[in-house]
C-alpha positions in Angstrom: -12.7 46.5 -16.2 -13.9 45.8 -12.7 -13.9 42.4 -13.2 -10.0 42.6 -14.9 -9.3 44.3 -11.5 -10.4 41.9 -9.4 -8.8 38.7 -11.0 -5.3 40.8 -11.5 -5.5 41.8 -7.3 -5.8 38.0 -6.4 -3.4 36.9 -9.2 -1.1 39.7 -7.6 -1.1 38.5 -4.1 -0.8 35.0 -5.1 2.5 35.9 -6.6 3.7 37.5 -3.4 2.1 35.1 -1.3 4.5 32.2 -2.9 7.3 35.1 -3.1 7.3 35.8 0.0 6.4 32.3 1.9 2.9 33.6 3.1 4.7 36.2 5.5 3.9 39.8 5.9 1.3 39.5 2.5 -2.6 41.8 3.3 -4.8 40.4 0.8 -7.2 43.1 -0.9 -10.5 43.1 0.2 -12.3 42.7 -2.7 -10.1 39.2 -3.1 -11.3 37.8 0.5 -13.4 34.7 0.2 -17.2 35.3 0.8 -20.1 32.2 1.1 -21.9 32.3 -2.6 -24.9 32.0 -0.7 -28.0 34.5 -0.5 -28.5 35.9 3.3 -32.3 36.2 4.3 -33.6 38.2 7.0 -35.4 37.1 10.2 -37.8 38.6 12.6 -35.6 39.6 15.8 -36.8 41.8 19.0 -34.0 42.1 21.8 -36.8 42.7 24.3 -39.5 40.8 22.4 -37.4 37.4 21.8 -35.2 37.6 24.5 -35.1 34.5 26.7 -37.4 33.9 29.5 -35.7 31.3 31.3 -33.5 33.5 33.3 -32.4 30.5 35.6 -30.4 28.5 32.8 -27.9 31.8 32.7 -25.8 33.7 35.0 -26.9 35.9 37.9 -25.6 39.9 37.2 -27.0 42.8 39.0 -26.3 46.0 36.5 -26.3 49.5 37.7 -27.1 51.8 34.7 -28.4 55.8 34.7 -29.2 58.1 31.8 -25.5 59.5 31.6 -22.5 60.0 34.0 -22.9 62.0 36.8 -26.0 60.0 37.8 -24.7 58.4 40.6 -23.8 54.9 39.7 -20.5 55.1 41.8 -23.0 55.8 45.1 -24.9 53.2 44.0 -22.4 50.6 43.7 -20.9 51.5 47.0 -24.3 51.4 49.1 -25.1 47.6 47.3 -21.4 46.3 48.3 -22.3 46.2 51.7 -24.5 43.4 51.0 -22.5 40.1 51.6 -24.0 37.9 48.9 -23.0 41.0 46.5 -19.5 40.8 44.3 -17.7 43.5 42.6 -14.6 42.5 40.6 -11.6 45.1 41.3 -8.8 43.7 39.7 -5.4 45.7 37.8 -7.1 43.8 34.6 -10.5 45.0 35.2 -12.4 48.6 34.3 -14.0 50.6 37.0 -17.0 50.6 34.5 -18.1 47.9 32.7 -19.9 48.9 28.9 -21.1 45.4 28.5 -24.1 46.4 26.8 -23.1 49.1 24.9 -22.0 47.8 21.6 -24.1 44.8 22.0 -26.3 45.7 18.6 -22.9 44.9 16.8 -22.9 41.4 18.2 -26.1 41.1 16.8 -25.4 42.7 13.8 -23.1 39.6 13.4 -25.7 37.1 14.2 -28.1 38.6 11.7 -25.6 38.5 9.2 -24.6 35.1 9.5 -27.7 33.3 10.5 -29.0 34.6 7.7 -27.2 31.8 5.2 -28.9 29.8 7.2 -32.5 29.2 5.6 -30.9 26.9 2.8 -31.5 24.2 5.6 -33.4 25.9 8.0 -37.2 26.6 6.7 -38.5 28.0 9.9 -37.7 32.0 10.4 -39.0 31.3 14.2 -36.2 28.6 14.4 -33.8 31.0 13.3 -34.7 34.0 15.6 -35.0 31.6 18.9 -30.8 30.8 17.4 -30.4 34.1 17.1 -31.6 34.8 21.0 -30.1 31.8 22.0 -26.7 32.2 20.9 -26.6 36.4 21.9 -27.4 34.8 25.5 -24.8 32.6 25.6 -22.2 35.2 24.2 -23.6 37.4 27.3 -22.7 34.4 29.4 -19.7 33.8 28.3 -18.5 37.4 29.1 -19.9 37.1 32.2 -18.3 33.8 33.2 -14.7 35.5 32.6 -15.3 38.1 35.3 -16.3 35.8 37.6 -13.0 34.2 37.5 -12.2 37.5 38.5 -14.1 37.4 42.3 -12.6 36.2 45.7 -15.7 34.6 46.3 -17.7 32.8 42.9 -20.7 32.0 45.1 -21.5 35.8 45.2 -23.6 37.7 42.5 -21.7 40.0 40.9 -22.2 43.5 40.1 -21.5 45.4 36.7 -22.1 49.4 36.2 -22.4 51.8 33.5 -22.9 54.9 33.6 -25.1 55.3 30.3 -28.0 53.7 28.7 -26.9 53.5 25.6 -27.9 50.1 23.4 -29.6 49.2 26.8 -32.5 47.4 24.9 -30.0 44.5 24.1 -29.7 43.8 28.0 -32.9 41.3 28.3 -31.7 39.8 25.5 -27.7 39.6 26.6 -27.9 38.6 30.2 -31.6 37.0 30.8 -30.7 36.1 34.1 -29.8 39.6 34.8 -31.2 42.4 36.8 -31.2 45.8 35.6 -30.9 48.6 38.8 -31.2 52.0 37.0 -30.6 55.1 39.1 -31.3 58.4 37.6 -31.5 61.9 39.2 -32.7 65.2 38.3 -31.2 66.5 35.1 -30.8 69.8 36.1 -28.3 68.8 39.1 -27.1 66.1 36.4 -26.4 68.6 34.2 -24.7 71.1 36.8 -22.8 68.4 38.2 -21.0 67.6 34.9 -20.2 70.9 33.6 -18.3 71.5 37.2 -16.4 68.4 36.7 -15.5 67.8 33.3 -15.9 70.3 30.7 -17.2 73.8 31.2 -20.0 75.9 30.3 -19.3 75.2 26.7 -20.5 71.6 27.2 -24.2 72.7 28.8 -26.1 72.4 26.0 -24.9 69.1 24.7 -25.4 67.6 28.1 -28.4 68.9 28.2 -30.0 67.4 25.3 -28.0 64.4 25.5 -29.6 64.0 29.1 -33.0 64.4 27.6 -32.5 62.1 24.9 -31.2 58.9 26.7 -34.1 59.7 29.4 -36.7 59.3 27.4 -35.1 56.7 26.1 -34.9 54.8 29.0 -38.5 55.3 30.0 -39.9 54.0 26.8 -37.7 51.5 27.6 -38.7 50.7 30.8 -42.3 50.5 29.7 -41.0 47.9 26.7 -39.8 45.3 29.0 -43.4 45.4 31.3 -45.3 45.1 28.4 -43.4 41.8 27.3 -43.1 40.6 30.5 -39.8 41.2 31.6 -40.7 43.8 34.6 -38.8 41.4 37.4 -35.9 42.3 35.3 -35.7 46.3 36.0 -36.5 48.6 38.3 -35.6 53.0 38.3 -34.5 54.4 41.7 -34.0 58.0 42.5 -30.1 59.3 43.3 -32.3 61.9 45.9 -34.3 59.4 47.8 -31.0 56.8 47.9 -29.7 60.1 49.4 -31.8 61.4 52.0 -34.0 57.9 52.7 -30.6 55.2 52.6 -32.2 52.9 54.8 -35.8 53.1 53.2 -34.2 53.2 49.3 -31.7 50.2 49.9 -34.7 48.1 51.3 -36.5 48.5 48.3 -33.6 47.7 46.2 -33.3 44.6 48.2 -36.5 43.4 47.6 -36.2 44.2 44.1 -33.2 42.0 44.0 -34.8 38.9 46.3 -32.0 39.3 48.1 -31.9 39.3 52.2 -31.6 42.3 54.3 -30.4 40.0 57.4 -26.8 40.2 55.1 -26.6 43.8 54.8 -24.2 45.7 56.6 -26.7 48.7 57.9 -24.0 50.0 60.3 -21.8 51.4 57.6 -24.9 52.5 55.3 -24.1 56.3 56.5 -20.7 55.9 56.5 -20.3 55.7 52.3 -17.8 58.4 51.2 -18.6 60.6 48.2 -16.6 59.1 45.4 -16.6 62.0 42.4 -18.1 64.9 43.9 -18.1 67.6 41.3 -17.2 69.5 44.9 -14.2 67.9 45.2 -12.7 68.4 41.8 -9.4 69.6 41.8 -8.4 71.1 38.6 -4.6 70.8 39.5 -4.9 67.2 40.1 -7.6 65.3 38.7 -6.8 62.4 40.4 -8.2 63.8 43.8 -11.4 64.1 42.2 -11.8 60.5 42.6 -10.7 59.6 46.1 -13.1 58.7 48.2 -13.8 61.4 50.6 -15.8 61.7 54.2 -20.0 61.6 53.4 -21.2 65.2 53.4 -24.5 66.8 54.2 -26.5 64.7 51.2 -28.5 68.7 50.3 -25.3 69.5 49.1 -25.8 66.8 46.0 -29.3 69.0 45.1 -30.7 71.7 44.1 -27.7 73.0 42.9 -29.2 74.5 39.7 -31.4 77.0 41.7 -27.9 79.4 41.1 -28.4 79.1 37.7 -29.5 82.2 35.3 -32.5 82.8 33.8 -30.6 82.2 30.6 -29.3 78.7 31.7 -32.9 77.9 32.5 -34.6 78.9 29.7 -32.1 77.1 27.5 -32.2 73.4 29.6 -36.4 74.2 29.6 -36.3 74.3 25.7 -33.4 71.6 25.3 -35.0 68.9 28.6 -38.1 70.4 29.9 -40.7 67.5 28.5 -38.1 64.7 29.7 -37.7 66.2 33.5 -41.5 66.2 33.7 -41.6 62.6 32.2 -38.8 62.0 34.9 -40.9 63.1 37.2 -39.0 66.0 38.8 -41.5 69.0 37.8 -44.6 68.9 37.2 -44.3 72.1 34.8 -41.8 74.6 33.4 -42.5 77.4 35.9 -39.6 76.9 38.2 
């Protein structure tokens, strides 16, 4: 009967197809053509195969953290006063970037149709190195198009997102990128959002999705030293960018190979606040992200000190082993 179906839906849109002149005619899925061939699988690692030679691919520096509320957008602002640093603001062009974020689907795609490729390919290592090979040059394609978008092309540019999803795919995506990952204490992280966006009904789902992309990103971070990719990431602290600029941004620097002659260290105290959960203003949102005068950096800290022994206990249970792995306690009695 299945089979009955199937010829009577192609048959069917034939007809209209030749009724209609080929206009305005869907063809049933189940009459699209498919390849009669069998797909195999493949061994592929986006950290493990991705490519080493970073210098046959485009130059990105990536700001990433954990989640929003991180401090990607004080991030971004301190590295633009480095001259040999680009960062594409066009009408066409996203304030935040997401590059990396659905990169498992591009794969996905790869896997799917590489693998009708042993017929003539015997070699499963020939297929994987394919596999990296042609995810890097997706990656630099994507890149290439914003850097139409800069002034200057000779500058690096710089990319941000604000979560870690799907990060793995990075190495793999953009080899001859470098990966700057700012996080900051959860509990601040935590506080900051729920005064911004949503509420105290959103507390506990922050919480644990702060935890969870956290340790996520540490195991991560330990994944690319072990195969070798360790020049390609580095974790900096929102609190020491904070209260040690000069220090913090010098690190960065070297990090980046980049020279701290080109820097513009006169304006490094002058960065406004850009999405202060201080500044939001529930009658206009779009206040909240105007760039405001730089205020006493305590104020960005230790805000969750206020918080109830309820609202403690509860991010404790929910984060507690992930802000220790952070490194911001050393054990649950605070």
């Amino acid at each position: 009967m299945v089979k009955l179906h199937h010829k009577y839906s192609i048959f069917r849109n034939l007809v209209n197809f030749i009724i209609k002149g080929g206009k305005g005619v869907s063809f049933d899925r189940g009459s699209r053509a498919t390849p009669l061939l069998r797909q195999e699988t493949y061994p592929f690692d986006p950290l493990k195969d991705a490519g080493k030679d970073s210098s046959k691919y485009r130059k990105v520096i990536y700001i990433c953290s954990p989640t929003q509320r991180s401090g990607t957008n004080f991030m971004c602002n301190t590295l633009r006063l480095h001259n040999d640093i680009a960062y594409p603001e066009t009408p066409l062009l996203p304030n935040e970037h997401f590059l990396y974020s659905h990169a498992d689907i591009l794969s996905d795609y790869l896997h799917k149709t590489i693998g009708y490729w042993p017929k003539w390919v015997k070699d499963k290592m020939s297929l994987t190195k394919m596999h990296s090979a042609l995810l890097a040059g997706m990656g630099d394609g994507v890149l290439n198009e914003f850097y139409k978008e800069l002034a200057d092309p000779d500058k690096i540019l710089m990319l941000r997102t604000p979560d870690a999803g799907n990060l793995e795919y990075f190495p793999a995506m953009f080899p001859g990128g470098k990966l700057v990952v700012i996080i900051r204490d959860g509990r601040d992280t935590v506080d900051s959002f729920v005064d911004s966006f949503s509420g105290d009904w959103a507390f506990g789902k922050m919480t644990k999705r702060w935890a969870d992309r956290t340790e996520y990103l540490f195991r991560l971070y330990e994944g690319m030293k072990s195969q070798g990719l360790e020049s390609s990431i580095q974790i900096f602290r929102y609190e020491e960018l904070n209260s040690q600029p000069e220090k913090t941004v010098r690190q960065i620097l070297k990090f980046l190979r980049l020279e701290p002659t080109r820097y513009d260290w006169e304006k490094l105290n002058e960065i406004p606040v850009v999405g202060s959960s201080t500044q939001y203003n529930k009658k206009d949102g779009v206040e909240f992200w105007k760039p405001s005068e730089k205020v006493n950096s305590s104020s960005f800290t230790n805000k969750w000190k206020n918080w109830s022994p309820a609202r403690k206990r509860k991010f404790k249970r929910l984060a507690g082993k992930q802000l220790i792995l952070a490194g911001y306690s050393t054990d649950l009695n605070w």
